[in-house]
C-alpha positions in Angstrom: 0.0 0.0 0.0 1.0 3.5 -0.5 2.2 5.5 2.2 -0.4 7.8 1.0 -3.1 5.4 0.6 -5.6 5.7 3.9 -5.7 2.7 6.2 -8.7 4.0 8.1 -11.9 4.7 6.1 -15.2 5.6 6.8 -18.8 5.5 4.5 -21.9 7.1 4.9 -24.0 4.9 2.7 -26.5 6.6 1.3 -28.9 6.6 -1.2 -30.3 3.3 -0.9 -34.4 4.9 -1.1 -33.7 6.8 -4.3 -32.0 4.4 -6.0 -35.1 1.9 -5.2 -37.7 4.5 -6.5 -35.4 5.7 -9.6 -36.3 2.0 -10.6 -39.8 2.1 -9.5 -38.7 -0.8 -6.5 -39.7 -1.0 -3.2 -37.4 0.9 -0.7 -36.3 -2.6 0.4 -35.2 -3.7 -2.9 -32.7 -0.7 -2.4 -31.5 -1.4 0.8 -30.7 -5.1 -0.1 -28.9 -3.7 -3.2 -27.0 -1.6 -0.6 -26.3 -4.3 1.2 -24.4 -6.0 -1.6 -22.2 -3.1 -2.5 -21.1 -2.9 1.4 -20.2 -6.8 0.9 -18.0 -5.9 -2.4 -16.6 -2.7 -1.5 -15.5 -4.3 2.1 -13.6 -7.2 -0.2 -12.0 -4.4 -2.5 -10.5 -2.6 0.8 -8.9 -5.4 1.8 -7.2 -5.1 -1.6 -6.5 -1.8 -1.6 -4.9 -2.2 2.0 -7.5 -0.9 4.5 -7.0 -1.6 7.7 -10.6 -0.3 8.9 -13.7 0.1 7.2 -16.6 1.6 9.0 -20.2 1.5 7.2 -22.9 3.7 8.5 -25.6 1.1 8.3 -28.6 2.0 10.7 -28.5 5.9 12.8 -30.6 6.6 15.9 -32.6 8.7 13.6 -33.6 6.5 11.3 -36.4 4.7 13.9 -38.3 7.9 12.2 -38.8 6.3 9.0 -42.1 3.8 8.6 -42.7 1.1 10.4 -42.4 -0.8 7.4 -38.7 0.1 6.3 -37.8 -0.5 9.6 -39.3 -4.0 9.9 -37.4 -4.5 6.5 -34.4 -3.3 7.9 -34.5 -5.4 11.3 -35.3 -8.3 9.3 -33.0 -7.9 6.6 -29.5 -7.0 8.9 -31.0 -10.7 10.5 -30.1 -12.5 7.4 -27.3 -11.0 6.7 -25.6 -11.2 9.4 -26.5 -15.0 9.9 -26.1 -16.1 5.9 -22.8 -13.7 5.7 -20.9 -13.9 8.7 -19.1 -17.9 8.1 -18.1 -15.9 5.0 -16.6 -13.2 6.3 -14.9 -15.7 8.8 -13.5 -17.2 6.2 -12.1 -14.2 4.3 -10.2 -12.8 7.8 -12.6 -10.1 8.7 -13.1 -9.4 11.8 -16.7 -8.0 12.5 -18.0 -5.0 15.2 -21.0 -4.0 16.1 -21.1 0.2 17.5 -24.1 1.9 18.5 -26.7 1.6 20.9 -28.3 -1.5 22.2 -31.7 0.0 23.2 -34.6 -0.5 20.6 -32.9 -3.4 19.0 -34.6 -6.6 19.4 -32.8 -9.4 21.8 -32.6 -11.9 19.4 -30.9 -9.3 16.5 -28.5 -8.6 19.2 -27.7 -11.8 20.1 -26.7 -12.4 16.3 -24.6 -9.2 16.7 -22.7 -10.7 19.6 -22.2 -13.9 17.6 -20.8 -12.4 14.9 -18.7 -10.4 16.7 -17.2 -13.9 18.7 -16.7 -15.5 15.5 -14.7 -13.4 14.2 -12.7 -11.7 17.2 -9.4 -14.1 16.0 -9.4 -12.1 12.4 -6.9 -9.3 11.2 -7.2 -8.8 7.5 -9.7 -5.8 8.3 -12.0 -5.0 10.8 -15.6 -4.2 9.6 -17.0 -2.0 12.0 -21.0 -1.6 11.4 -22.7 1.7 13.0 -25.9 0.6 14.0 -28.5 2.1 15.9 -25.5 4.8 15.6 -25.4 8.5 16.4 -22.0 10.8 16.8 -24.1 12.9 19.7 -25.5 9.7 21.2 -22.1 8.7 21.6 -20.4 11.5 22.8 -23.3 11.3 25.4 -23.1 7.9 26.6 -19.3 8.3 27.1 -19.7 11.8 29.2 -22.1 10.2 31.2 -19.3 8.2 32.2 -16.7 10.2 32.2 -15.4 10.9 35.8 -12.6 13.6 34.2 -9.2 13.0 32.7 -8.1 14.1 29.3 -8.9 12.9 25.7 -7.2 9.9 25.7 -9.2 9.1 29.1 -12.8 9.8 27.4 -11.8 8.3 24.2 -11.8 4.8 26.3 -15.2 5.3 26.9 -16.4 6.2 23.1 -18.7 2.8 21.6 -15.5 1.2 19.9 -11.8 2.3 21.6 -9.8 0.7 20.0 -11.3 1.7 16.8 -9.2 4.4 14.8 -9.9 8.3 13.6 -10.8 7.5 10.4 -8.5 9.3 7.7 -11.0 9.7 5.0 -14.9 9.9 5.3 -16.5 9.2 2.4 -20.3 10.5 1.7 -22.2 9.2 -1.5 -25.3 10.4 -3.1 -24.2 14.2 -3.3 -25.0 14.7 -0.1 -22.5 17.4 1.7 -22.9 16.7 5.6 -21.6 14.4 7.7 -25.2 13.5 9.3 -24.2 12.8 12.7 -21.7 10.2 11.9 -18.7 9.8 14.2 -18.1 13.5 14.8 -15.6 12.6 17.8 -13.7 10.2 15.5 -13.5 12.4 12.5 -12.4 15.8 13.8 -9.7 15.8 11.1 -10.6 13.5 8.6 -10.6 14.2 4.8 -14.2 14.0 3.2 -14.8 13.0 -0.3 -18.3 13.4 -1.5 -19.1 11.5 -4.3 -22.6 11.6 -6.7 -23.5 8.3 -6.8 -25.9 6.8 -5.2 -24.8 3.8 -2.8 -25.5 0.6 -4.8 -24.4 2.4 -7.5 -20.7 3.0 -5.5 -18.6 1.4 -7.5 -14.5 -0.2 -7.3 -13.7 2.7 -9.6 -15.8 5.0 -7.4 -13.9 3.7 -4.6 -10.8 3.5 -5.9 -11.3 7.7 -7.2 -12.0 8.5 -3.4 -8.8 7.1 -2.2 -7.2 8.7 -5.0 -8.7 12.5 -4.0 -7.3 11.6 -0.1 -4.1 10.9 -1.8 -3.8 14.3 -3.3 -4.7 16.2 -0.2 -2.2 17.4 2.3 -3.3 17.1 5.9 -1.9 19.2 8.2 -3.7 18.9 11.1 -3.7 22.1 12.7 0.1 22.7 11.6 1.5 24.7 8.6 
């Protein structure tokens, strides 16, 4: 890899509704379509020597859409996780779960925590999946916690500790905001935002992000 290739990278996937009803689908149709690109952009990072991939797959705001795409949703991150996970195993990646555990049903999490255990041994890359995610509901939990100290000390309390400030944040669909998506983590992360929408994210899409980071200069804070 490049020394200016980024290790850490981060998606907002998004776009997954329009891309359904630009094709007169239902909105599930899109998110199982989404699905699939997370599955073969995840095997195109470990090619392109990505340590850490983090997928925004389900935010704390998102309980506000119908009870129907939610149902969907819940029932569709079920399969997945139990049909995909041995495959993953098998490929080295090692799977997270961050977000909160309220809301979710017991027996989703429960498949969460397996997956997670099955694949604690693996190092090709870790898949971290934001579920039930929100930047601010993060930063909350931990400050509930947080009995003083400095960054380092709250940063142990953040969902995922050991996970790393991702270098690039990548946003599809032409979308320009980072929607409440690890704002402690990304404080000085590059963002690419890129017009397609997810399913339609592409290895060459991918591949022109990583590209754009490598042309930037970051200077965090410095000269």
């Amino acid at each position: 890899m490049a020394d200016d290739a980024p290790k850490y990278v981060a998606i907002i996937t998004d776009g997954n509704g329009r891309w359904a009803s630009a094709r007169g689908l239902p909105v599930a149709e899109g998110h199982q379509a989404g699905a699939d690109t997370v599955k073969a952009r995840l095997r195109d990072a470990v090619e392109f020597g990505i340590r850490e991939l983090t997928v925004y797959s389900f935010s704390t705001e998102n309980w506000n859409r119908s009870a129907e795409e939610v149902t969907a949703l819940m029932r569709m991150f079920s399969q997945r996780i139990l049909g995909e996970t041995p495959e993953l195993k098998d490929e080295g990646v090692r799977m997270r779960f961050i977000g909160r555990r309220d809301r979710v049903a017991s027996a989703l999490l429960e498949q969460m925590d397996w997956a997670e255990a099955e694949t604690a041994a693996n190092d090709r890359i870790t898949l971290f999946v934001a579920f039930n995610y929100g930047g601010r509901a993060e930063i909350v939990d931990a400050a509930a916690r947080f009995t003083g100290g400095d960054e380092d000390d709250f940063r142990r309390l953040l969902y995922a500790p050991d996970m790393h400030d991702p270098d690039l944040v990548i946003r599809t669909s032409g979308e320009q905001r980072t929607s409440n998506f690890l704002l402690w983590q990304s404080a000085y992360s590059e963002l690419v935002f890129r017009d397609e929408l997810w399913p339609d994210f592409s290895r060459e899409a991918f591949r022109a992000a990583l590209d754009e980071y490598a042309s930037r200069t970051r200077r965090f804070g410095g000269r």
